[in-house]
C-alpha positions as CSV (number, residue, x, y, z in Angstrom):
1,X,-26.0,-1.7,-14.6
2,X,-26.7,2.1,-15.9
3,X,-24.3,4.4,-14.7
4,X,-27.3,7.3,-15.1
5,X,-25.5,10.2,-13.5
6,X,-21.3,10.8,-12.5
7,X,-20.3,14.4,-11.8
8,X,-18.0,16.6,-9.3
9,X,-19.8,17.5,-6.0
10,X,-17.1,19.3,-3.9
11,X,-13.5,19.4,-3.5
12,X,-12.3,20.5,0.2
13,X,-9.2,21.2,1.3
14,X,-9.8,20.8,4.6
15,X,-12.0,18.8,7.0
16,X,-13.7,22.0,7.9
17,X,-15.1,22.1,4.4
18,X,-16.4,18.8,4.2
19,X,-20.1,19.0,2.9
20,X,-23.7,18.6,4.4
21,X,-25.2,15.1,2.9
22,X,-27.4,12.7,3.8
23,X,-26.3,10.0,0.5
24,X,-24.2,6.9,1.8
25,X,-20.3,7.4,1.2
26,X,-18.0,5.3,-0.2
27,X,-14.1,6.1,0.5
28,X,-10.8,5.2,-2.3
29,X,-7.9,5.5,-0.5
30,X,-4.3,4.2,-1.1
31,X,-0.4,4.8,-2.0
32,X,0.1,7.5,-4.5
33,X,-0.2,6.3,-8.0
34,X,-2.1,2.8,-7.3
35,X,-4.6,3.9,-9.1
36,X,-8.0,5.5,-7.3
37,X,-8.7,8.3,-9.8
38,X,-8.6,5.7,-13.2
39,X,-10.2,3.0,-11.0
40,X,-13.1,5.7,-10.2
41,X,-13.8,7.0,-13.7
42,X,-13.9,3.7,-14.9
43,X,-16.1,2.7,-12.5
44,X,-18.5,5.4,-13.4
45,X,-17.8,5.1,-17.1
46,X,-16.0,8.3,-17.7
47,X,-13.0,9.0,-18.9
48,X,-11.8,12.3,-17.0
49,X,-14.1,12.5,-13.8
50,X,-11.6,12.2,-11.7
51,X,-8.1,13.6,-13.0
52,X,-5.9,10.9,-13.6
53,X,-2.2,12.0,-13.6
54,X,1.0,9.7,-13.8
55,X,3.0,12.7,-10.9
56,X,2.5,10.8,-7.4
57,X,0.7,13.1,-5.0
58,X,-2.0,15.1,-7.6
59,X,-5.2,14.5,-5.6
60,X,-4.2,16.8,-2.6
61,X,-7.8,17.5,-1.5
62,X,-11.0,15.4,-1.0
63,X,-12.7,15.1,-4.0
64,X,-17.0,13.9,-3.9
65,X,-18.7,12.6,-7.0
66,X,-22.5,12.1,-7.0
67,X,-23.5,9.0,-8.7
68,X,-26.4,7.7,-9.7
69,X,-26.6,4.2,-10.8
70,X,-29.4,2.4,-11.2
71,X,-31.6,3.4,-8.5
72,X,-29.2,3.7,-6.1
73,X,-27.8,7.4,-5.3
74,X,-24.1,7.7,-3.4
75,X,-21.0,9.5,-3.2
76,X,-17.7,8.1,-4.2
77,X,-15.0,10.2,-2.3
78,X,-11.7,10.7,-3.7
79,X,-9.0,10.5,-0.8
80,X,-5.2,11.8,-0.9
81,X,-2.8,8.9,-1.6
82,X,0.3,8.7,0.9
83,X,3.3,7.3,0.4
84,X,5.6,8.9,-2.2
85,X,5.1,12.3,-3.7
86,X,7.1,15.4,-4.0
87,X,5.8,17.6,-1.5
88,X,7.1,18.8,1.8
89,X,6.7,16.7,5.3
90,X,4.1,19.9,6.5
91,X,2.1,19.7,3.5
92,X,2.2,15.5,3.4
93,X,1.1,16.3,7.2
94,X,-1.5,18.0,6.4
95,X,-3.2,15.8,3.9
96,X,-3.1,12.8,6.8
97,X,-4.9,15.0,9.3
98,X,-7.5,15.8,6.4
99,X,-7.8,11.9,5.3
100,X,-8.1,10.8,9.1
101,X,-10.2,13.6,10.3
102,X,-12.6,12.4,7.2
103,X,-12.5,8.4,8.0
104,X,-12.9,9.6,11.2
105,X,-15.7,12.1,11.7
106,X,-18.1,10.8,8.9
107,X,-21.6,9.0,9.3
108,X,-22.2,8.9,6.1
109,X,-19.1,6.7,5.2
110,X,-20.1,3.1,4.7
111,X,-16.7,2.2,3.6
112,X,-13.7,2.4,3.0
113,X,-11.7,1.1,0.0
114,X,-7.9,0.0,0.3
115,X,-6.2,0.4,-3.1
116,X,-3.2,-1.6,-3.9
117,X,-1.1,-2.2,-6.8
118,X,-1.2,-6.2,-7.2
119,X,3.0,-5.6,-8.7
120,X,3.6,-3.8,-5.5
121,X,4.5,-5.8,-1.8
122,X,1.5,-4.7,1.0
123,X,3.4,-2.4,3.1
124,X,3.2,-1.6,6.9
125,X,1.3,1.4,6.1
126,X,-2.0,-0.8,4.2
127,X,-1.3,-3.3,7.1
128,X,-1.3,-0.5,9.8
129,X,-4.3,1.4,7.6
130,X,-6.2,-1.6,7.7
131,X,-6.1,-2.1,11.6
132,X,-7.0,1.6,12.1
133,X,-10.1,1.4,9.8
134,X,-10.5,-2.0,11.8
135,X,-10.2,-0.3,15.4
136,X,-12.9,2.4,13.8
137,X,-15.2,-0.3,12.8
138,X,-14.9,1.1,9.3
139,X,-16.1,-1.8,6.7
140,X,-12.8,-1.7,4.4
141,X,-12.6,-4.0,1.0
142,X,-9.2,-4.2,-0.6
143,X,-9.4,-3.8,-4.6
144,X,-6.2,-4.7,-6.1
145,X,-5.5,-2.6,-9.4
146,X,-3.7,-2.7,-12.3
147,X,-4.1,-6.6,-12.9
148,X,-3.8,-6.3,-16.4
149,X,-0.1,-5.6,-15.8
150,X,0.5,-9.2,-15.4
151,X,0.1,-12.5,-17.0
152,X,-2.5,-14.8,-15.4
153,X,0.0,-17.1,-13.7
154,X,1.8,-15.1,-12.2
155,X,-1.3,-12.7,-11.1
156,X,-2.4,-15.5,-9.2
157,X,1.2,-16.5,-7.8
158,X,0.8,-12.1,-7.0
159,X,-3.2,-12.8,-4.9
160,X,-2.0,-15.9,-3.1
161,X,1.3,-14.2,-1.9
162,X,-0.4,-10.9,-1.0
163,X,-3.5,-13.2,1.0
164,X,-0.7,-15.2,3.2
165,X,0.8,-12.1,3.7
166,X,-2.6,-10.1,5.1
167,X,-3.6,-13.0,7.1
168,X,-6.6,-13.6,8.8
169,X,-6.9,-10.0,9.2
170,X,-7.5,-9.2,5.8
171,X,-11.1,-7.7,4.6
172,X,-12.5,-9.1,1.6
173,X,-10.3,-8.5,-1.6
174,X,-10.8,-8.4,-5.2
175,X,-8.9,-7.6,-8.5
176,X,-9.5,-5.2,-10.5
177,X,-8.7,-3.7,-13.9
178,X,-9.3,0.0,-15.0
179,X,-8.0,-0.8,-18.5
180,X,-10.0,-4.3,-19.3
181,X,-12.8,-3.4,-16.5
182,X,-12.5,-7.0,-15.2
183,X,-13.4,-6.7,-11.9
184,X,-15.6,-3.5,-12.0
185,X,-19.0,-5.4,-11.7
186,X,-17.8,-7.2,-8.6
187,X,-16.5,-4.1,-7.0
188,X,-20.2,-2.2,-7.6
189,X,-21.8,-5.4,-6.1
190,X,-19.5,-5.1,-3.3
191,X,-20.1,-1.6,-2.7
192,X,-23.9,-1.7,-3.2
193,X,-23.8,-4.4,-0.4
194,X,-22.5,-2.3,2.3
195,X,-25.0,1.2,1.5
């Protein structure tokens, strides 16, 4: 697998600003902090595509990056976390109506990817995010991050508690690590099966 090309497409602030393309999309979306910008650089194999910051809330617009990998040409889309991050309620508003107004308005998008820290409990919001990508008919996949934080028994004890607690509603999930890369060709596999 030969990443061939990775850079910057567009950044908009607002859903009114959202670009003219006719490549497949794939979405990263998730808390603040879990992990979308590291996981997307090291999916592409670089090491500041997508800024990486450890201050909750730094991606405050939608970020495109054109890849190129293989033979197969897409955009990766960069998606304000929620959650936690100092900002004000108007501005935390705003970057929901841009984020929905995205997963919902786009043709392109062929799906959408639920980051969550594996250290971290699934909250209502990935439980209520999932049904509303679910209502939408928006493929999802959830990518657990950060694995590498814990020791393999008690990563596992982490996936099986995190599984009974999704339910049969959960979309397909994998683990992932920006730091080792395990994971990383798995998630590619899974992405190139829904373009």
């Amino acid at each position: 697998m030969k990443v061939r090309r990775a850079e910057l497409f567009i950044s908009c602030p607002q859903a009114s600003a959202l670009p003219e393309s006719n490549l497949p999309e794939v979405a990263f979306l998730g808390r603040s902090n879990v992990g979308k910008s590291s996981l997307l650089n090291a999916l592409v194999q670089r090491k500041q595509l997508a800024r990486t910051s450890s201050t909750p809330g730094k991606t405050r617009m939608i970020h495109f990056f054109q890849v190129e990998i293989d033979a197969t040409k897409l955009l990766l889309v960069d998606l304000p976390g929620y959650g936690f991050a100092r900002v004000s309620k108007r501005e935390r508003e705003s970057w929901r109506r841009l984020v929905e107004g995205y997963l919902e308005n786009r043709p392109q998008l062929r799906a959408a990817i639920l980051l969550q820290d594996l250290r971290r409990d699934v909250s209502e919001d990935e439980t209520l995010l999932l049904e509303w990508l679910a209502e939408r008919e928006v493929p999802s996949l959830l990518v657990l991050t950060k694995i590498d934080k814990l020791k393999p028994m008690r990563r596992k004890d982490r996936i099986r508690v995190m599984l009974e607690g999704l339910g049969e509603s959960s979309p397909p999930m994998l683990a992932t690590s920006s730091q080792t890369k395990q994971g990383l060709p798995e998630l590619w596999r899974a992405i190139r099966e829904r373009l």
